[in-house]
Each structure stands twice: as structure tokens, then as C-alpha cells.
C-alpha positions in Angstrom: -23.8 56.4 42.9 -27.0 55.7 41.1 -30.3 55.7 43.0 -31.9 52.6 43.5 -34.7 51.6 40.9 -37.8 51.5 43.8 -36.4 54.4 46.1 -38.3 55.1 49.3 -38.1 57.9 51.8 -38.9 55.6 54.7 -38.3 58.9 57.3 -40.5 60.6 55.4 -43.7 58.1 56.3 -42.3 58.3 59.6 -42.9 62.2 59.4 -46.3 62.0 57.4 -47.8 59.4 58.8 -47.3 60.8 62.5 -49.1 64.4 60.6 -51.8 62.6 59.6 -52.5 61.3 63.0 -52.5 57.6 62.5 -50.7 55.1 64.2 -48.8 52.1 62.0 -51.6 49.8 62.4 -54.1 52.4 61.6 -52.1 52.8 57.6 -51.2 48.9 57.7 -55.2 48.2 57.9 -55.6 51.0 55.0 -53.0 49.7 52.7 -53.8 45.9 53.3 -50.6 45.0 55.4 -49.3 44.6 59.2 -48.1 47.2 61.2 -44.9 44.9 61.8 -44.8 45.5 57.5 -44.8 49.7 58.0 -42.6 49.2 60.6 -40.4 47.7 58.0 -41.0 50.1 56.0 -40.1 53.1 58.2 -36.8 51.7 58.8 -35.7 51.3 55.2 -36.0 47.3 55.2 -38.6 47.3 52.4 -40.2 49.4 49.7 -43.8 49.4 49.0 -45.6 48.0 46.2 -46.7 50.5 43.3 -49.8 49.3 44.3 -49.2 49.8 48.5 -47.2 53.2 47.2 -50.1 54.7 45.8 -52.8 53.8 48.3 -50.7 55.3 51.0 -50.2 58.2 49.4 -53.5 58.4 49.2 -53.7 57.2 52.7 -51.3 60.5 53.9 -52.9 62.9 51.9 -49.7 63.0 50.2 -47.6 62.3 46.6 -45.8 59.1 45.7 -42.9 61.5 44.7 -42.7 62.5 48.4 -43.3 59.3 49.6 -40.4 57.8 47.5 -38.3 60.6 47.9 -38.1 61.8 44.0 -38.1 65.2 43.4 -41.4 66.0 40.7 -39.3 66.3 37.3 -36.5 64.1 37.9 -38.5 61.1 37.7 -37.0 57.3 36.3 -39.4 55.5 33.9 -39.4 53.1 36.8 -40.9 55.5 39.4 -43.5 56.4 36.9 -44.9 53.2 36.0 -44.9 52.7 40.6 -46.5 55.9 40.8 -49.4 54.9 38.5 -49.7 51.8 41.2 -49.0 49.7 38.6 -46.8 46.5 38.5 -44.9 45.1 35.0 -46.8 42.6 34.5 -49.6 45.2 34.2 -48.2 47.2 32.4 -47.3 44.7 29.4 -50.8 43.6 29.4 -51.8 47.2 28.5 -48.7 48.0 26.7 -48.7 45.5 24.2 -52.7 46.1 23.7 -52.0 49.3 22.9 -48.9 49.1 20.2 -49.4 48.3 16.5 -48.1 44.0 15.7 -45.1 45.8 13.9 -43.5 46.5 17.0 -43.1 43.1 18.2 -44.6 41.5 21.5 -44.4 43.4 24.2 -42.5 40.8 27.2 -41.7 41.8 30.7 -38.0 41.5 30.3 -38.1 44.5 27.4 -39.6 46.5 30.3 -37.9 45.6 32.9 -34.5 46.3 30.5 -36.1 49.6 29.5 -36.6 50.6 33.2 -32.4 49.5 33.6 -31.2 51.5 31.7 -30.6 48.8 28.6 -31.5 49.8 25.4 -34.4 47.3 23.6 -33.1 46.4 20.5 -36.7 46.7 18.6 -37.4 50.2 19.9 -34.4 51.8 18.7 -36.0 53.9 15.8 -38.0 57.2 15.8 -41.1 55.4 14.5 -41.3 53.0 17.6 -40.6 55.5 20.1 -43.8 57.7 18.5 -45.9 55.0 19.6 -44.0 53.5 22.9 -44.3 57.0 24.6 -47.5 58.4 24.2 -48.7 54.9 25.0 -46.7 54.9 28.5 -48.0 58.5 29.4 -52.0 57.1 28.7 -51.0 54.3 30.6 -48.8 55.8 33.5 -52.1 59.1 33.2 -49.0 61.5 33.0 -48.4 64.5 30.3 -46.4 62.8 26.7 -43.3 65.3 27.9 -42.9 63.7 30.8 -42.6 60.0 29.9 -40.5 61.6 26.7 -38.2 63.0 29.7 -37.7 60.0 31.6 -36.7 58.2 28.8 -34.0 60.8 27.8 -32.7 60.5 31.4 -31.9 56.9 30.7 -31.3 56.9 27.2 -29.1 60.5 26.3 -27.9 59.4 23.7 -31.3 58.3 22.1 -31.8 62.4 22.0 -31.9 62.6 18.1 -34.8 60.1 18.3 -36.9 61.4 20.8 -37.2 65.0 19.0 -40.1 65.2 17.1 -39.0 66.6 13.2 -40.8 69.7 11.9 -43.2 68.4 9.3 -43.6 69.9 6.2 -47.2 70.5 7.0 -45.9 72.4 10.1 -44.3 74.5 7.7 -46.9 75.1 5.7 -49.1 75.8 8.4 -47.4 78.5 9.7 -46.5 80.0 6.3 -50.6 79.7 6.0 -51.1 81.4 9.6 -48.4 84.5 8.7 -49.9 85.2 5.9 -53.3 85.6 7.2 -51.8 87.7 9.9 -49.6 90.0 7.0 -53.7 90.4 5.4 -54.9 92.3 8.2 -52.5 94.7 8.9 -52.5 97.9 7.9 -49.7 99.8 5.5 -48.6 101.5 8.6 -48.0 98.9 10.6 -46.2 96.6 7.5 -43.8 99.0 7.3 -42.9 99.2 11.0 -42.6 95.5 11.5 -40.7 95.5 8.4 -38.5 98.0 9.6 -37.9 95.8 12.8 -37.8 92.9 11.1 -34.4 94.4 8.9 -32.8 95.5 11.7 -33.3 91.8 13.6 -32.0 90.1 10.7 -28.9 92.4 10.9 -28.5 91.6 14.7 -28.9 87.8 13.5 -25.8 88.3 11.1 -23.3 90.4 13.9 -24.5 87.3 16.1 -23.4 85.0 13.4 -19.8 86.7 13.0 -19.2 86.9 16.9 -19.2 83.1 16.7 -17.7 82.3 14.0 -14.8 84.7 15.1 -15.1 82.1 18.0 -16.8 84.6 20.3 -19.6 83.8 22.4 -22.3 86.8 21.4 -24.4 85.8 24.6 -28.2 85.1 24.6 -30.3 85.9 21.5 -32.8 87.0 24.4 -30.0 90.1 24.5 -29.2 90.8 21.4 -32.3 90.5 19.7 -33.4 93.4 21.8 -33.2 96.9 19.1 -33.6 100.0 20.2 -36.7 101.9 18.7 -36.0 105.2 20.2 -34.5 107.2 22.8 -37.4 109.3 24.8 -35.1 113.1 24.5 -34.4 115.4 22.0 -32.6 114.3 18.6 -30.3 116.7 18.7 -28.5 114.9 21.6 -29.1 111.2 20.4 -29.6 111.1 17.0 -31.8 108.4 15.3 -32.0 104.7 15.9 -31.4 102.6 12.5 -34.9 101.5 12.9 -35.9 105.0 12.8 -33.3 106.1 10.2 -35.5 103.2 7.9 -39.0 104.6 8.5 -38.0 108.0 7.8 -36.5 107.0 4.4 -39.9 105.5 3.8 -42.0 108.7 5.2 -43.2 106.5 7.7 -41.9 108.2 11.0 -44.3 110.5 12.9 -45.3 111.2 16.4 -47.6 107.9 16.3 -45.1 105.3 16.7 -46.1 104.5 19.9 -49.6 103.2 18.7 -48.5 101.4 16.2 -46.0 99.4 18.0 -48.6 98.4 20.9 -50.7 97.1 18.2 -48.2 94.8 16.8 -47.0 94.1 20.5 -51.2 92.9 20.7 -51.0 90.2 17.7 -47.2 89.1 19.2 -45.6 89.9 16.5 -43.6 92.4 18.6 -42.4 92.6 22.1 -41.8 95.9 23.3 -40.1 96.7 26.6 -38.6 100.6 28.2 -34.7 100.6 29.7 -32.6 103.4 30.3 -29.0 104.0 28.3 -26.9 107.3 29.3 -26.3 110.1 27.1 -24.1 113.6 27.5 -24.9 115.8 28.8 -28.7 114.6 29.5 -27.4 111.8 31.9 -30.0 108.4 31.8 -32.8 108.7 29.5 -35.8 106.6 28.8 -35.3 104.3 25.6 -37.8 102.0 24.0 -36.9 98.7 23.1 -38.5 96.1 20.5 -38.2 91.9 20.1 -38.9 90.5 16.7 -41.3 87.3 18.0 -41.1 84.3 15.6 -44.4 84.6 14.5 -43.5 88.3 13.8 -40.8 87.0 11.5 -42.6 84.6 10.2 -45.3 87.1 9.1 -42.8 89.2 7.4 -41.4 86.6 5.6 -45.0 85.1 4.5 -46.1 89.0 3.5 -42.9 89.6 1.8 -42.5 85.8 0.4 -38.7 85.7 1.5 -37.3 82.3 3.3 -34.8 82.2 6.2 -31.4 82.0 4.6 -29.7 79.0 4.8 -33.2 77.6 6.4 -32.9 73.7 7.0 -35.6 71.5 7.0 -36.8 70.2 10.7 -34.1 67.0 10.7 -30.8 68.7 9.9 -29.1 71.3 11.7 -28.7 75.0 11.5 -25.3 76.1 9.7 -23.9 77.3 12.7 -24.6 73.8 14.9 -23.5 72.0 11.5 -19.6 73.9 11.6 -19.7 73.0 15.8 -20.6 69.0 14.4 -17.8 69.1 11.7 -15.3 70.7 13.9 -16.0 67.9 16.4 -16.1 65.2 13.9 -12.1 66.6 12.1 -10.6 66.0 15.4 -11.1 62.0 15.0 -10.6 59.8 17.6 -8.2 62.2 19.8 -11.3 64.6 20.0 -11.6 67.9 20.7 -10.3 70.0 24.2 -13.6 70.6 26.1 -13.1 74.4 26.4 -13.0 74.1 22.3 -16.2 74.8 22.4 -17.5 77.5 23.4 -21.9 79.3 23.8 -24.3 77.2 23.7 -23.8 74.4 20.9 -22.5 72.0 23.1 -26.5 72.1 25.0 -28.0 71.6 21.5 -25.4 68.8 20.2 -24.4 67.1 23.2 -25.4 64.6 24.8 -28.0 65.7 27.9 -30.6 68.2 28.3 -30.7 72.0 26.7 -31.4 75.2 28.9 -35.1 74.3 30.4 -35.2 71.1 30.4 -35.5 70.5 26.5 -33.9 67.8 24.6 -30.6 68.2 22.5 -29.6 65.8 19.9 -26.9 63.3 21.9 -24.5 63.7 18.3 -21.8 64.9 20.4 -20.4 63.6 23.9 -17.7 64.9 26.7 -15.7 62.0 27.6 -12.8 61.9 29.9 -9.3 61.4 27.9 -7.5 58.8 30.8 -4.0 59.8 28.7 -1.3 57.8 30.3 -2.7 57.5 33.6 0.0 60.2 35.7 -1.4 63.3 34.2 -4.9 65.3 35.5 -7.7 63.6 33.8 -9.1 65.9 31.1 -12.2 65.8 29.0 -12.6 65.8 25.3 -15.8 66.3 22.7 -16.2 63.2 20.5 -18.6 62.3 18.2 -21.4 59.6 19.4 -22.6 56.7 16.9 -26.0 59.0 16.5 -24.0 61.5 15.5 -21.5 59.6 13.1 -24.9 58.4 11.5 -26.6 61.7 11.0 -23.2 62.6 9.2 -23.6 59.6 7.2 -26.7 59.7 6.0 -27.3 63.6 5.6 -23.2 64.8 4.4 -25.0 65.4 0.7 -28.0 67.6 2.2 -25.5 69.4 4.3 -23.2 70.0 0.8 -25.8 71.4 -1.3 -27.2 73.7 2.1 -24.1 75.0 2.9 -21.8 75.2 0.2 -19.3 77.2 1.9 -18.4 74.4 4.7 -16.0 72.1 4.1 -16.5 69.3 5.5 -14.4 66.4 3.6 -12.3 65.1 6.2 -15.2 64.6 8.3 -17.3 62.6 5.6 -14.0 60.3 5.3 -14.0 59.6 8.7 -17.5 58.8 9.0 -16.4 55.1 7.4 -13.4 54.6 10.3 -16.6 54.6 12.8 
């Protein structure tokens, strides 16, 4: 069941008022009511005020969260707005004060649908919610993230709106920043994160086969991890291929380690120790490296290469692209939930990515009610937000990735 809109966690005043040492007329006089009125509210018969919330929070020496019995992080836009102490009608005042005239008036029935869960007709579109959030987070005096949160809790499948595009001016400025970085490092230490760099790009590519093989090739935090080198003789391990590269070059001496920390300094490197076995030595000491982005994106600035198949901010990679397609082909029957497998379905579905971050709502699990005697099962289908992206971006998707076909989903985009 849904939590109510105003929770309260009247055992918990019980609890914190009783710490603090005060009796229920002692808070009633703080707050501005009756003790008969914290009696009621200790026994669950009414919630506070925002106003009445905050003060006796402040009161308890306590949080509204705890008072209302939400969790920090898993806050409603309605508990935010009553943890500010602030009521709708105060909030409209300084809402609609604060938005530009193209966004319409601002009533208390758009907030009060907003806080419901109903979607507000005239703040459907990226543009608006640019404004409407920050706006709410100066008003509520909480961090933008938070508000944008909330409103993904109660709108999911608004997801594609709420993520803020990469600009091309992002771009640009961290082109600008890699190649100042690439300026300042020394021959040595180009060809070292060079060398790194090569070998990441190849793990990239195995990583890129295992799924479309439909294999899973687990967390990139894994396999973007490359051995540098094993600590025992050669004659015994051999070479790694990052040290295989260097030596072509005449770059591999006995000062690796150096070199490496000093990359590891700018992050442009991350550089860890593990152990790996090896006959007849038994466990050794191996050195590992991790490509950061701004590491790749100094390589690519120095050596004036672009990602391949790079997309611009709005449209997806080419891997989530085939997952979207797939989905799309299967048409209204959709698509058997174990279909998809790794993480695609947490950056296309609709809900929240690994930490808390937002995905893009294009793609839904629904249950598939069948004839009503069988097992409920659940199938991927395609939201509206997705059918639109597919819509308006099938051309830009063509020309970035020739290689996917994606005709019978473009055909289908008109039957939705």
C-alpha cells in the first residue's frame, strides 16, 4: 500500500518527547497548541502542520524525517515542501514569483496534483522542469538532486526529462581541459598512458562482444582493471600486453613504478596491487591499472581521436540502442523479462540506476495477466517516452550506427 501523503510517526514523539524531558503541555505551549492536540497526535489521530512539524522538531532537538517517520533519501515531494514548514498556499506564492510567465500561473491545485502523483499538463517538457526544480530546492533550502529525486519517485517515467543532456560546451570543455593536461606531461609518461589507454579500449571491445553474444561481461569496475605487471621473474610470467607495448616502443625500464604514480596523481590512472597464482612460484604480487575518464579523455584530446560510435549527450550508446530496438521488435506481446540480461534494463527502464541515479523510463516491466489460469509473468514493453525518443531520433540513430537494423521498430513506432 502507498504511504499516506502527511505520514507521522506518532510513537516516535512519544519516544522523543519523553527524551527531551518535557511533558505534552510543556511541547503543546512550544508549538502553539494544547496538550489535548499532542495527545492526538501521539495516538495517530492527527498529523502536524508543516509549520507545527518543523517547530517541534526543532522543539525535540530532532529531524522532521524522524518525526514523520521518512527515511532521509526516500523523501515524497510532499514531505519536502512539510519539512521546509511550509504550506501550499505558501509555496505558490513563492513558486510562481520565482518561474518565468511562459510557464503559466502557478495554482494550488497544479501543486497539490504534482504532490499526488498526477502529472501537470504544462510541466511536461525538459525546459519547464529546468526551472520547476531548482526553484522547489531554493524554496524547500534542500540540494537540486534531491527535489530532482522526489520528483522521479513520482513521476518514473518522466526519467528522460529529468536528465540533464551533455551540452556541447561540456564537450568542448573537457576536450579543452585534456588537452591542457596531455601539454604537461612528459614523453615518458604519454607513452605509458597511451599504452594503458590501448589496452582499455581492447577490454572495451571483449566487453562489447560478451554482450552482444548475449553474455553478461560483469561490471566495467572489473574488467577495466589491466594488469601492468607481475612483481617475479619473467621467465615464469612472461609480459603483460601493456608491457609487450612499451617495450616495442623502448619505453620499458626499471622506472615504471614512478611514472605510473605520477599519472595515478593527475587521475588519469588508478593503480591498485592484487595477487594471481603462477607455477611453480605459487601467489605473486601483480600490479594493476584503471583508465579514469579524464585519463581517456586526455589521450584522446592529445592524440585528437573520438570515441567510436560516440553519441551526442541525448541519444544512447550503441549497445543501449540494440537493448531499445530489441524491446521495441517485440510489439505489443513484449519481450520475456529474463530477455534482458546486465545492466541495460537500470539505464532504460523505468526506475532508478545503481546509486540512486536516474535512468531514462523508455522501457517498462509490466505484468502479462495472459488468460487469467496461468502464473502471472512479466514482460519489457516500450513506454510512450520511449516510443517518442524512437520517433523523433530513428534518423540520428541510422546514420550513428549503420550496422543496426532497426526497420521494424521505426514501423511500429506509428501503431503507438
Amino acid at each position: 500500500m502507498p504511504r499516506r501523503i502527511e505520514p507521522f510517526a506518532a510513537g516516535s514523539l512519544v519516544l522523543l518527547r519523553r527524551k527531551a524531558g518535557m511533558t505534552q503541555a510543556q511541547l503543546g505551549a512550544v508549538i502553539g497548541v494544547s496538550a489535548r492536540q499532542i495527545a492526538s497526535y501521539e495516538q495517530g489521530a492527527h498529523a502536524p502542520s508543516p509549520r507545527r512539524l518543523r517547530l517541534m522538531a526543532q522543539a525535540l532537538r530532532t529531524s522532521a524525517h524522524e518525526l514523520a517517520g521518512v527515511p532521509a533519501g526516500e523523501e515524497s515531494l510532499a514531505d519536502l515542501r512539510r519539512f521546509a514548514g511550509l504550506d501550499r498556499v505558501d509555496v505558490v506564492a513563492l513558486l510562481d514569483a520565482a518561474l518565468p510567465d511562459e510557464l503559466g500561473r502557478v495554482t494550488e491545485w497544479k501543486l497539490q496534483a504534482m504532490e499526488n502523483g498526477r502529472a501537470v499538463t504544462a510541466w511536461l517538457s525538459q525546459e519547464a522542469l529546468q526551472e520547476i526544480i531548482p526553484a522547489l530546492a531554493k524554496i524547500y533550502r534542500v540540494p537540486v538532486r534531491t527535489v530532482r529525486r522526489s520528483w522521479f519517485r513520482s513521476f518514473p517515467e518522466q526519467g528522460y526529462l529529468l536528465r540533464a543532456p551533455r551540452t556541447a560546451d561540456r564537450e568542448q570543455g573537457q576536450r579543452r581541459a585534456g588537452s591542457r593536461t596531455w601539454e604537461e606531461l612528459t614523453r615518458r609518461q604519454r607513452a605509458y598512458l597511451v599504452a594503458c589507454f590501448r589496452e582499455d579500449q581492447q577490454a572495451e571491445k571483449r566487453a562489447a562482444g560478451s554482450r552482444a553474444a548475449g553474455h553478461a561481461p560483469g561490471r566495467a569496475a572489473q574488467w577495466r582493471r589491466i594488469p601492468f605487471t607481475v612483481r617475479a621473474d619473467p621467465a615464469f610470467t612472461g609480459y603483460t600486453r601493456i608491457q609487450e607495448r612499451l617495450r616495442a616502443e623502448g619505453w620499458h625500464d626499471a622506472g615504471a613504478g614512478a611514472t605510473l604514480h605520477a599519472l595515478a596523481r593527475r587521475d588519469l590512472l588508478r593503480v591498485s596491487e592484487d595477487e594471481v597464482e603462477v607455477f611453480p612460484l605459487g601467489f605473486v604480487p601483480r600490479v594493476v591499472v584503471e583508465m579514469t575518464r579524464a585519463g581517456r579523455a586526455c589521450v584522446r584530446a592529445g592524440l585528437k581521436e573520438r570515441p567510436a560510435g560516440h553519441a551526442p549527450g541525448h541519444l544512447l550508446s550503441q549497445w543501449l540502442w540494440t537493448v531499445l530496438v530489441k524491446v521495441a521488435e517485440a510489439g505489443e506481446a513484449g519481450l520475456a523479462e529474463d530477455a534482458l540480461w546486465g545492466r541495460a534494463k537500470f539505464y532504460l527502464g523505468t526506475g532508478y540506476r545503481p546509486g540512486g541515479a536516474l535512468s531514462r523510463g523508455f522501457i517498462d516491466c509490466l505484468p502479462d495477466e495472459g488468460d487469467g489460469h496461468q502464473e502471472r509473468v512479466y514482460r519489457w514493453v516500450v513506454t510512450a517516452a520511449g516510443w517518442d525518443h524512437i520517433r523523433h531520433h530513428a534518423a540520428d540513430y541510422r546514420e550513428l550506427y549503420p550496422g543496426i537494423a532497426a526497420d521494424t521498430a521505426v514501423e511500429r513506432v506509428s501503431e503507438n
